[in-house]
N, C-alpha and C positions, 0 to 999 in steps of 0.2 A: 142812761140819761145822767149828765151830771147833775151834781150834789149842789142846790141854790147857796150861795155863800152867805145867805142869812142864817138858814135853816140849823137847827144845834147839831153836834156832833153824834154820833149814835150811839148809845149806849151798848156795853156788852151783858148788858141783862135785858135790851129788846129783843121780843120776839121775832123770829125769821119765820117764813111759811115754805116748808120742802114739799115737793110734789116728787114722790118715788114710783117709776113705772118698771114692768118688766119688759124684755123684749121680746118677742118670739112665743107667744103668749096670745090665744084667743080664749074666752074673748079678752080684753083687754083689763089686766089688775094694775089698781094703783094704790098708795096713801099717800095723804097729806100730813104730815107733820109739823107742829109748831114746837121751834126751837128755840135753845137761845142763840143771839149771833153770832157770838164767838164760838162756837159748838164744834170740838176738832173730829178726825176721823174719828178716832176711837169709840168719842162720847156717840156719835153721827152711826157709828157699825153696834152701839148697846140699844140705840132707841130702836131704830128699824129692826131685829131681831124679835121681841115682841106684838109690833103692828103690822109684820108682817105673819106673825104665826109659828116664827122659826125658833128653834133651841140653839143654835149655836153648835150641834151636837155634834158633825156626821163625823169628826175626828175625835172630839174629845172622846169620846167608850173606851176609843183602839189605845188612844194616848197616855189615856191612864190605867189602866191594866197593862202597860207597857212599863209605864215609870214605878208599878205598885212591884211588880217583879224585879224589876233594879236588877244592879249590876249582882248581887247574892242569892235571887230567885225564890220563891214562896216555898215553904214545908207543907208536902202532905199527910195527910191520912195515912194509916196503912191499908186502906181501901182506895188508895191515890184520889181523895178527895182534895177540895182546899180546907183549911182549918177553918173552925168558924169566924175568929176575927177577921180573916180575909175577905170571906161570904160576906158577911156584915157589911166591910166599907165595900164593897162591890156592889150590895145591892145599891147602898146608898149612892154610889158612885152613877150609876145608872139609870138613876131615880124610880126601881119599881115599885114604891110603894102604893103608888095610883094604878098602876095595874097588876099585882100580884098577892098575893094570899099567903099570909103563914107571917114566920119572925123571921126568914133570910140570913140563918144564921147554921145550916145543913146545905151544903152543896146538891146532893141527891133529890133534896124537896126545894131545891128554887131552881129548876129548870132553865129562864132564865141565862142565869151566872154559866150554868152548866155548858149550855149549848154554846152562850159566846167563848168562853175558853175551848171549847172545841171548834171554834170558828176560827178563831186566831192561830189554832193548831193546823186548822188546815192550808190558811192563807200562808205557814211554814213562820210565823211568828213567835213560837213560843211550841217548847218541849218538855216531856219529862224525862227526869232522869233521878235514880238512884232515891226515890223520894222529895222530888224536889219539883217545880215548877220554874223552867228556866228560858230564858229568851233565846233563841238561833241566834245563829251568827249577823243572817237577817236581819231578826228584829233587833238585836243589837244596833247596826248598822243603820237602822230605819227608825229607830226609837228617837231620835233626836233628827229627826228629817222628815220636814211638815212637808217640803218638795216631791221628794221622791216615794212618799208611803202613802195617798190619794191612786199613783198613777197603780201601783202595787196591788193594788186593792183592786182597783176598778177591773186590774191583768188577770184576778183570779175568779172573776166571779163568770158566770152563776156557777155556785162549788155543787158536787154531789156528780152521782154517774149517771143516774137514771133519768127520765124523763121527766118523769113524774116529780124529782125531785128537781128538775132545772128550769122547767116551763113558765113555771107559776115566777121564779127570779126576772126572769128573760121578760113576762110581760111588764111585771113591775120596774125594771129600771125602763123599755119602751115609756111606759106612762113619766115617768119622773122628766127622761130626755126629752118630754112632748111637753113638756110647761106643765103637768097633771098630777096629783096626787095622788098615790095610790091607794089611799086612808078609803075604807068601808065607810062612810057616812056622809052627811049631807054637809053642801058647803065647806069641803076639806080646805084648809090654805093652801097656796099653791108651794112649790117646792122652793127651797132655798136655794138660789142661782146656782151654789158651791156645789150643792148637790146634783142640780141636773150638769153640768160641764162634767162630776163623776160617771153619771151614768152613761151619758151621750159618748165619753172615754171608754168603757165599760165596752160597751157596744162595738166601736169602731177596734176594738181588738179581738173580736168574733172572730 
């Protein structure tokens, strides 16, 4: 409807009111958001991230245990641990301090850290060598490519040989592809769009 030619100009500090839905989605989620009007994407992709429940996450982990390795790669242990300052920003890096126990500052005792380095190791992201902690040629390659390290990922999953260890993967990306969370508890949020088009990818290279 046009704009009455009396009426004053609109300010960029009034409120807009966004109505956010998902698609594909029973039953149906939505929020409303009151913004300001000038409100660009960026500012538009920070609000909706916490009213809808989401972290922002499912890249950032991979991304930055990618860039913390760099192009000179992390010292280990002589028990090929990581060193504790690495532990340290790692745990921080992955925020478990709301889910994990202890100072995060011992590889061995924050399982955690452990298991995703060994996760990235097997997605072929990251190697050891010689005492070192170093990226493949891969993740070299993929380290700076938000494009091509989602598709990557989603290519290698559900990792492990056994059944028992791929099942329990296989139904949870199902759930995440299906609009559904696969969080143990009541009223989970539902999944971050970026994440089900992962797993839905996931899937369709079965």
């Amino acid at each position: 409807m046009p704009r009455h030619p009396d009426a004053p100009e609109p300010s960029p500090l009034d409120p807009a009111a966004l109505r956010v839905s998902l698609d594909d989605v029973e039953p149906p989620v939505w929020r409303r958001l009151d913004v300001a009007s000038d409100l660009t994407l960026d500012d538009a992709h920070d609000a909706l991230q916490p009213a809808m429940g989401w972290t922002n996450s499912h890249l950032h982990d991979v991304l930055w245990v990618l860039d913390r390795i760099g192009d000179e790669g992390l010292a280990l242990t002589s028990a090929e641990y990581l060193e504790p300052v690495d532990v340290r920003a790692a745990f921080a890096a992955l925020d478990l301090d709301a889910e994990w126990i202890g100072a995060g500052t011992r590889e061995v005792q924050t399982l955690p850290v452990l298991e995703f380095r060994e996760l990235l190791r097997t997605f072929g992201l990251v190697r050891r060598y010689r005492g070192r902690l170093l990226l493949t040629k891969l993740g070299m390659q993929l380290r700076g490519d938000q494009a091509r390290l989602p598709a990557h990922l989603a290519a290698s999953l559900p990792v492990g040989r056994e059944e028992h260890e791929r099942l329990p993967q296989l139904l949870a990306l199902v759930a995440v592809a299906a609009g559904r969370s696969p969080e143990a508890r009541e009223d989970p949020p539902p999944p971050d769009p970026a994440l089900v088009a992962f797993a839905r990818t996931a899937l369709t290279t079965r």
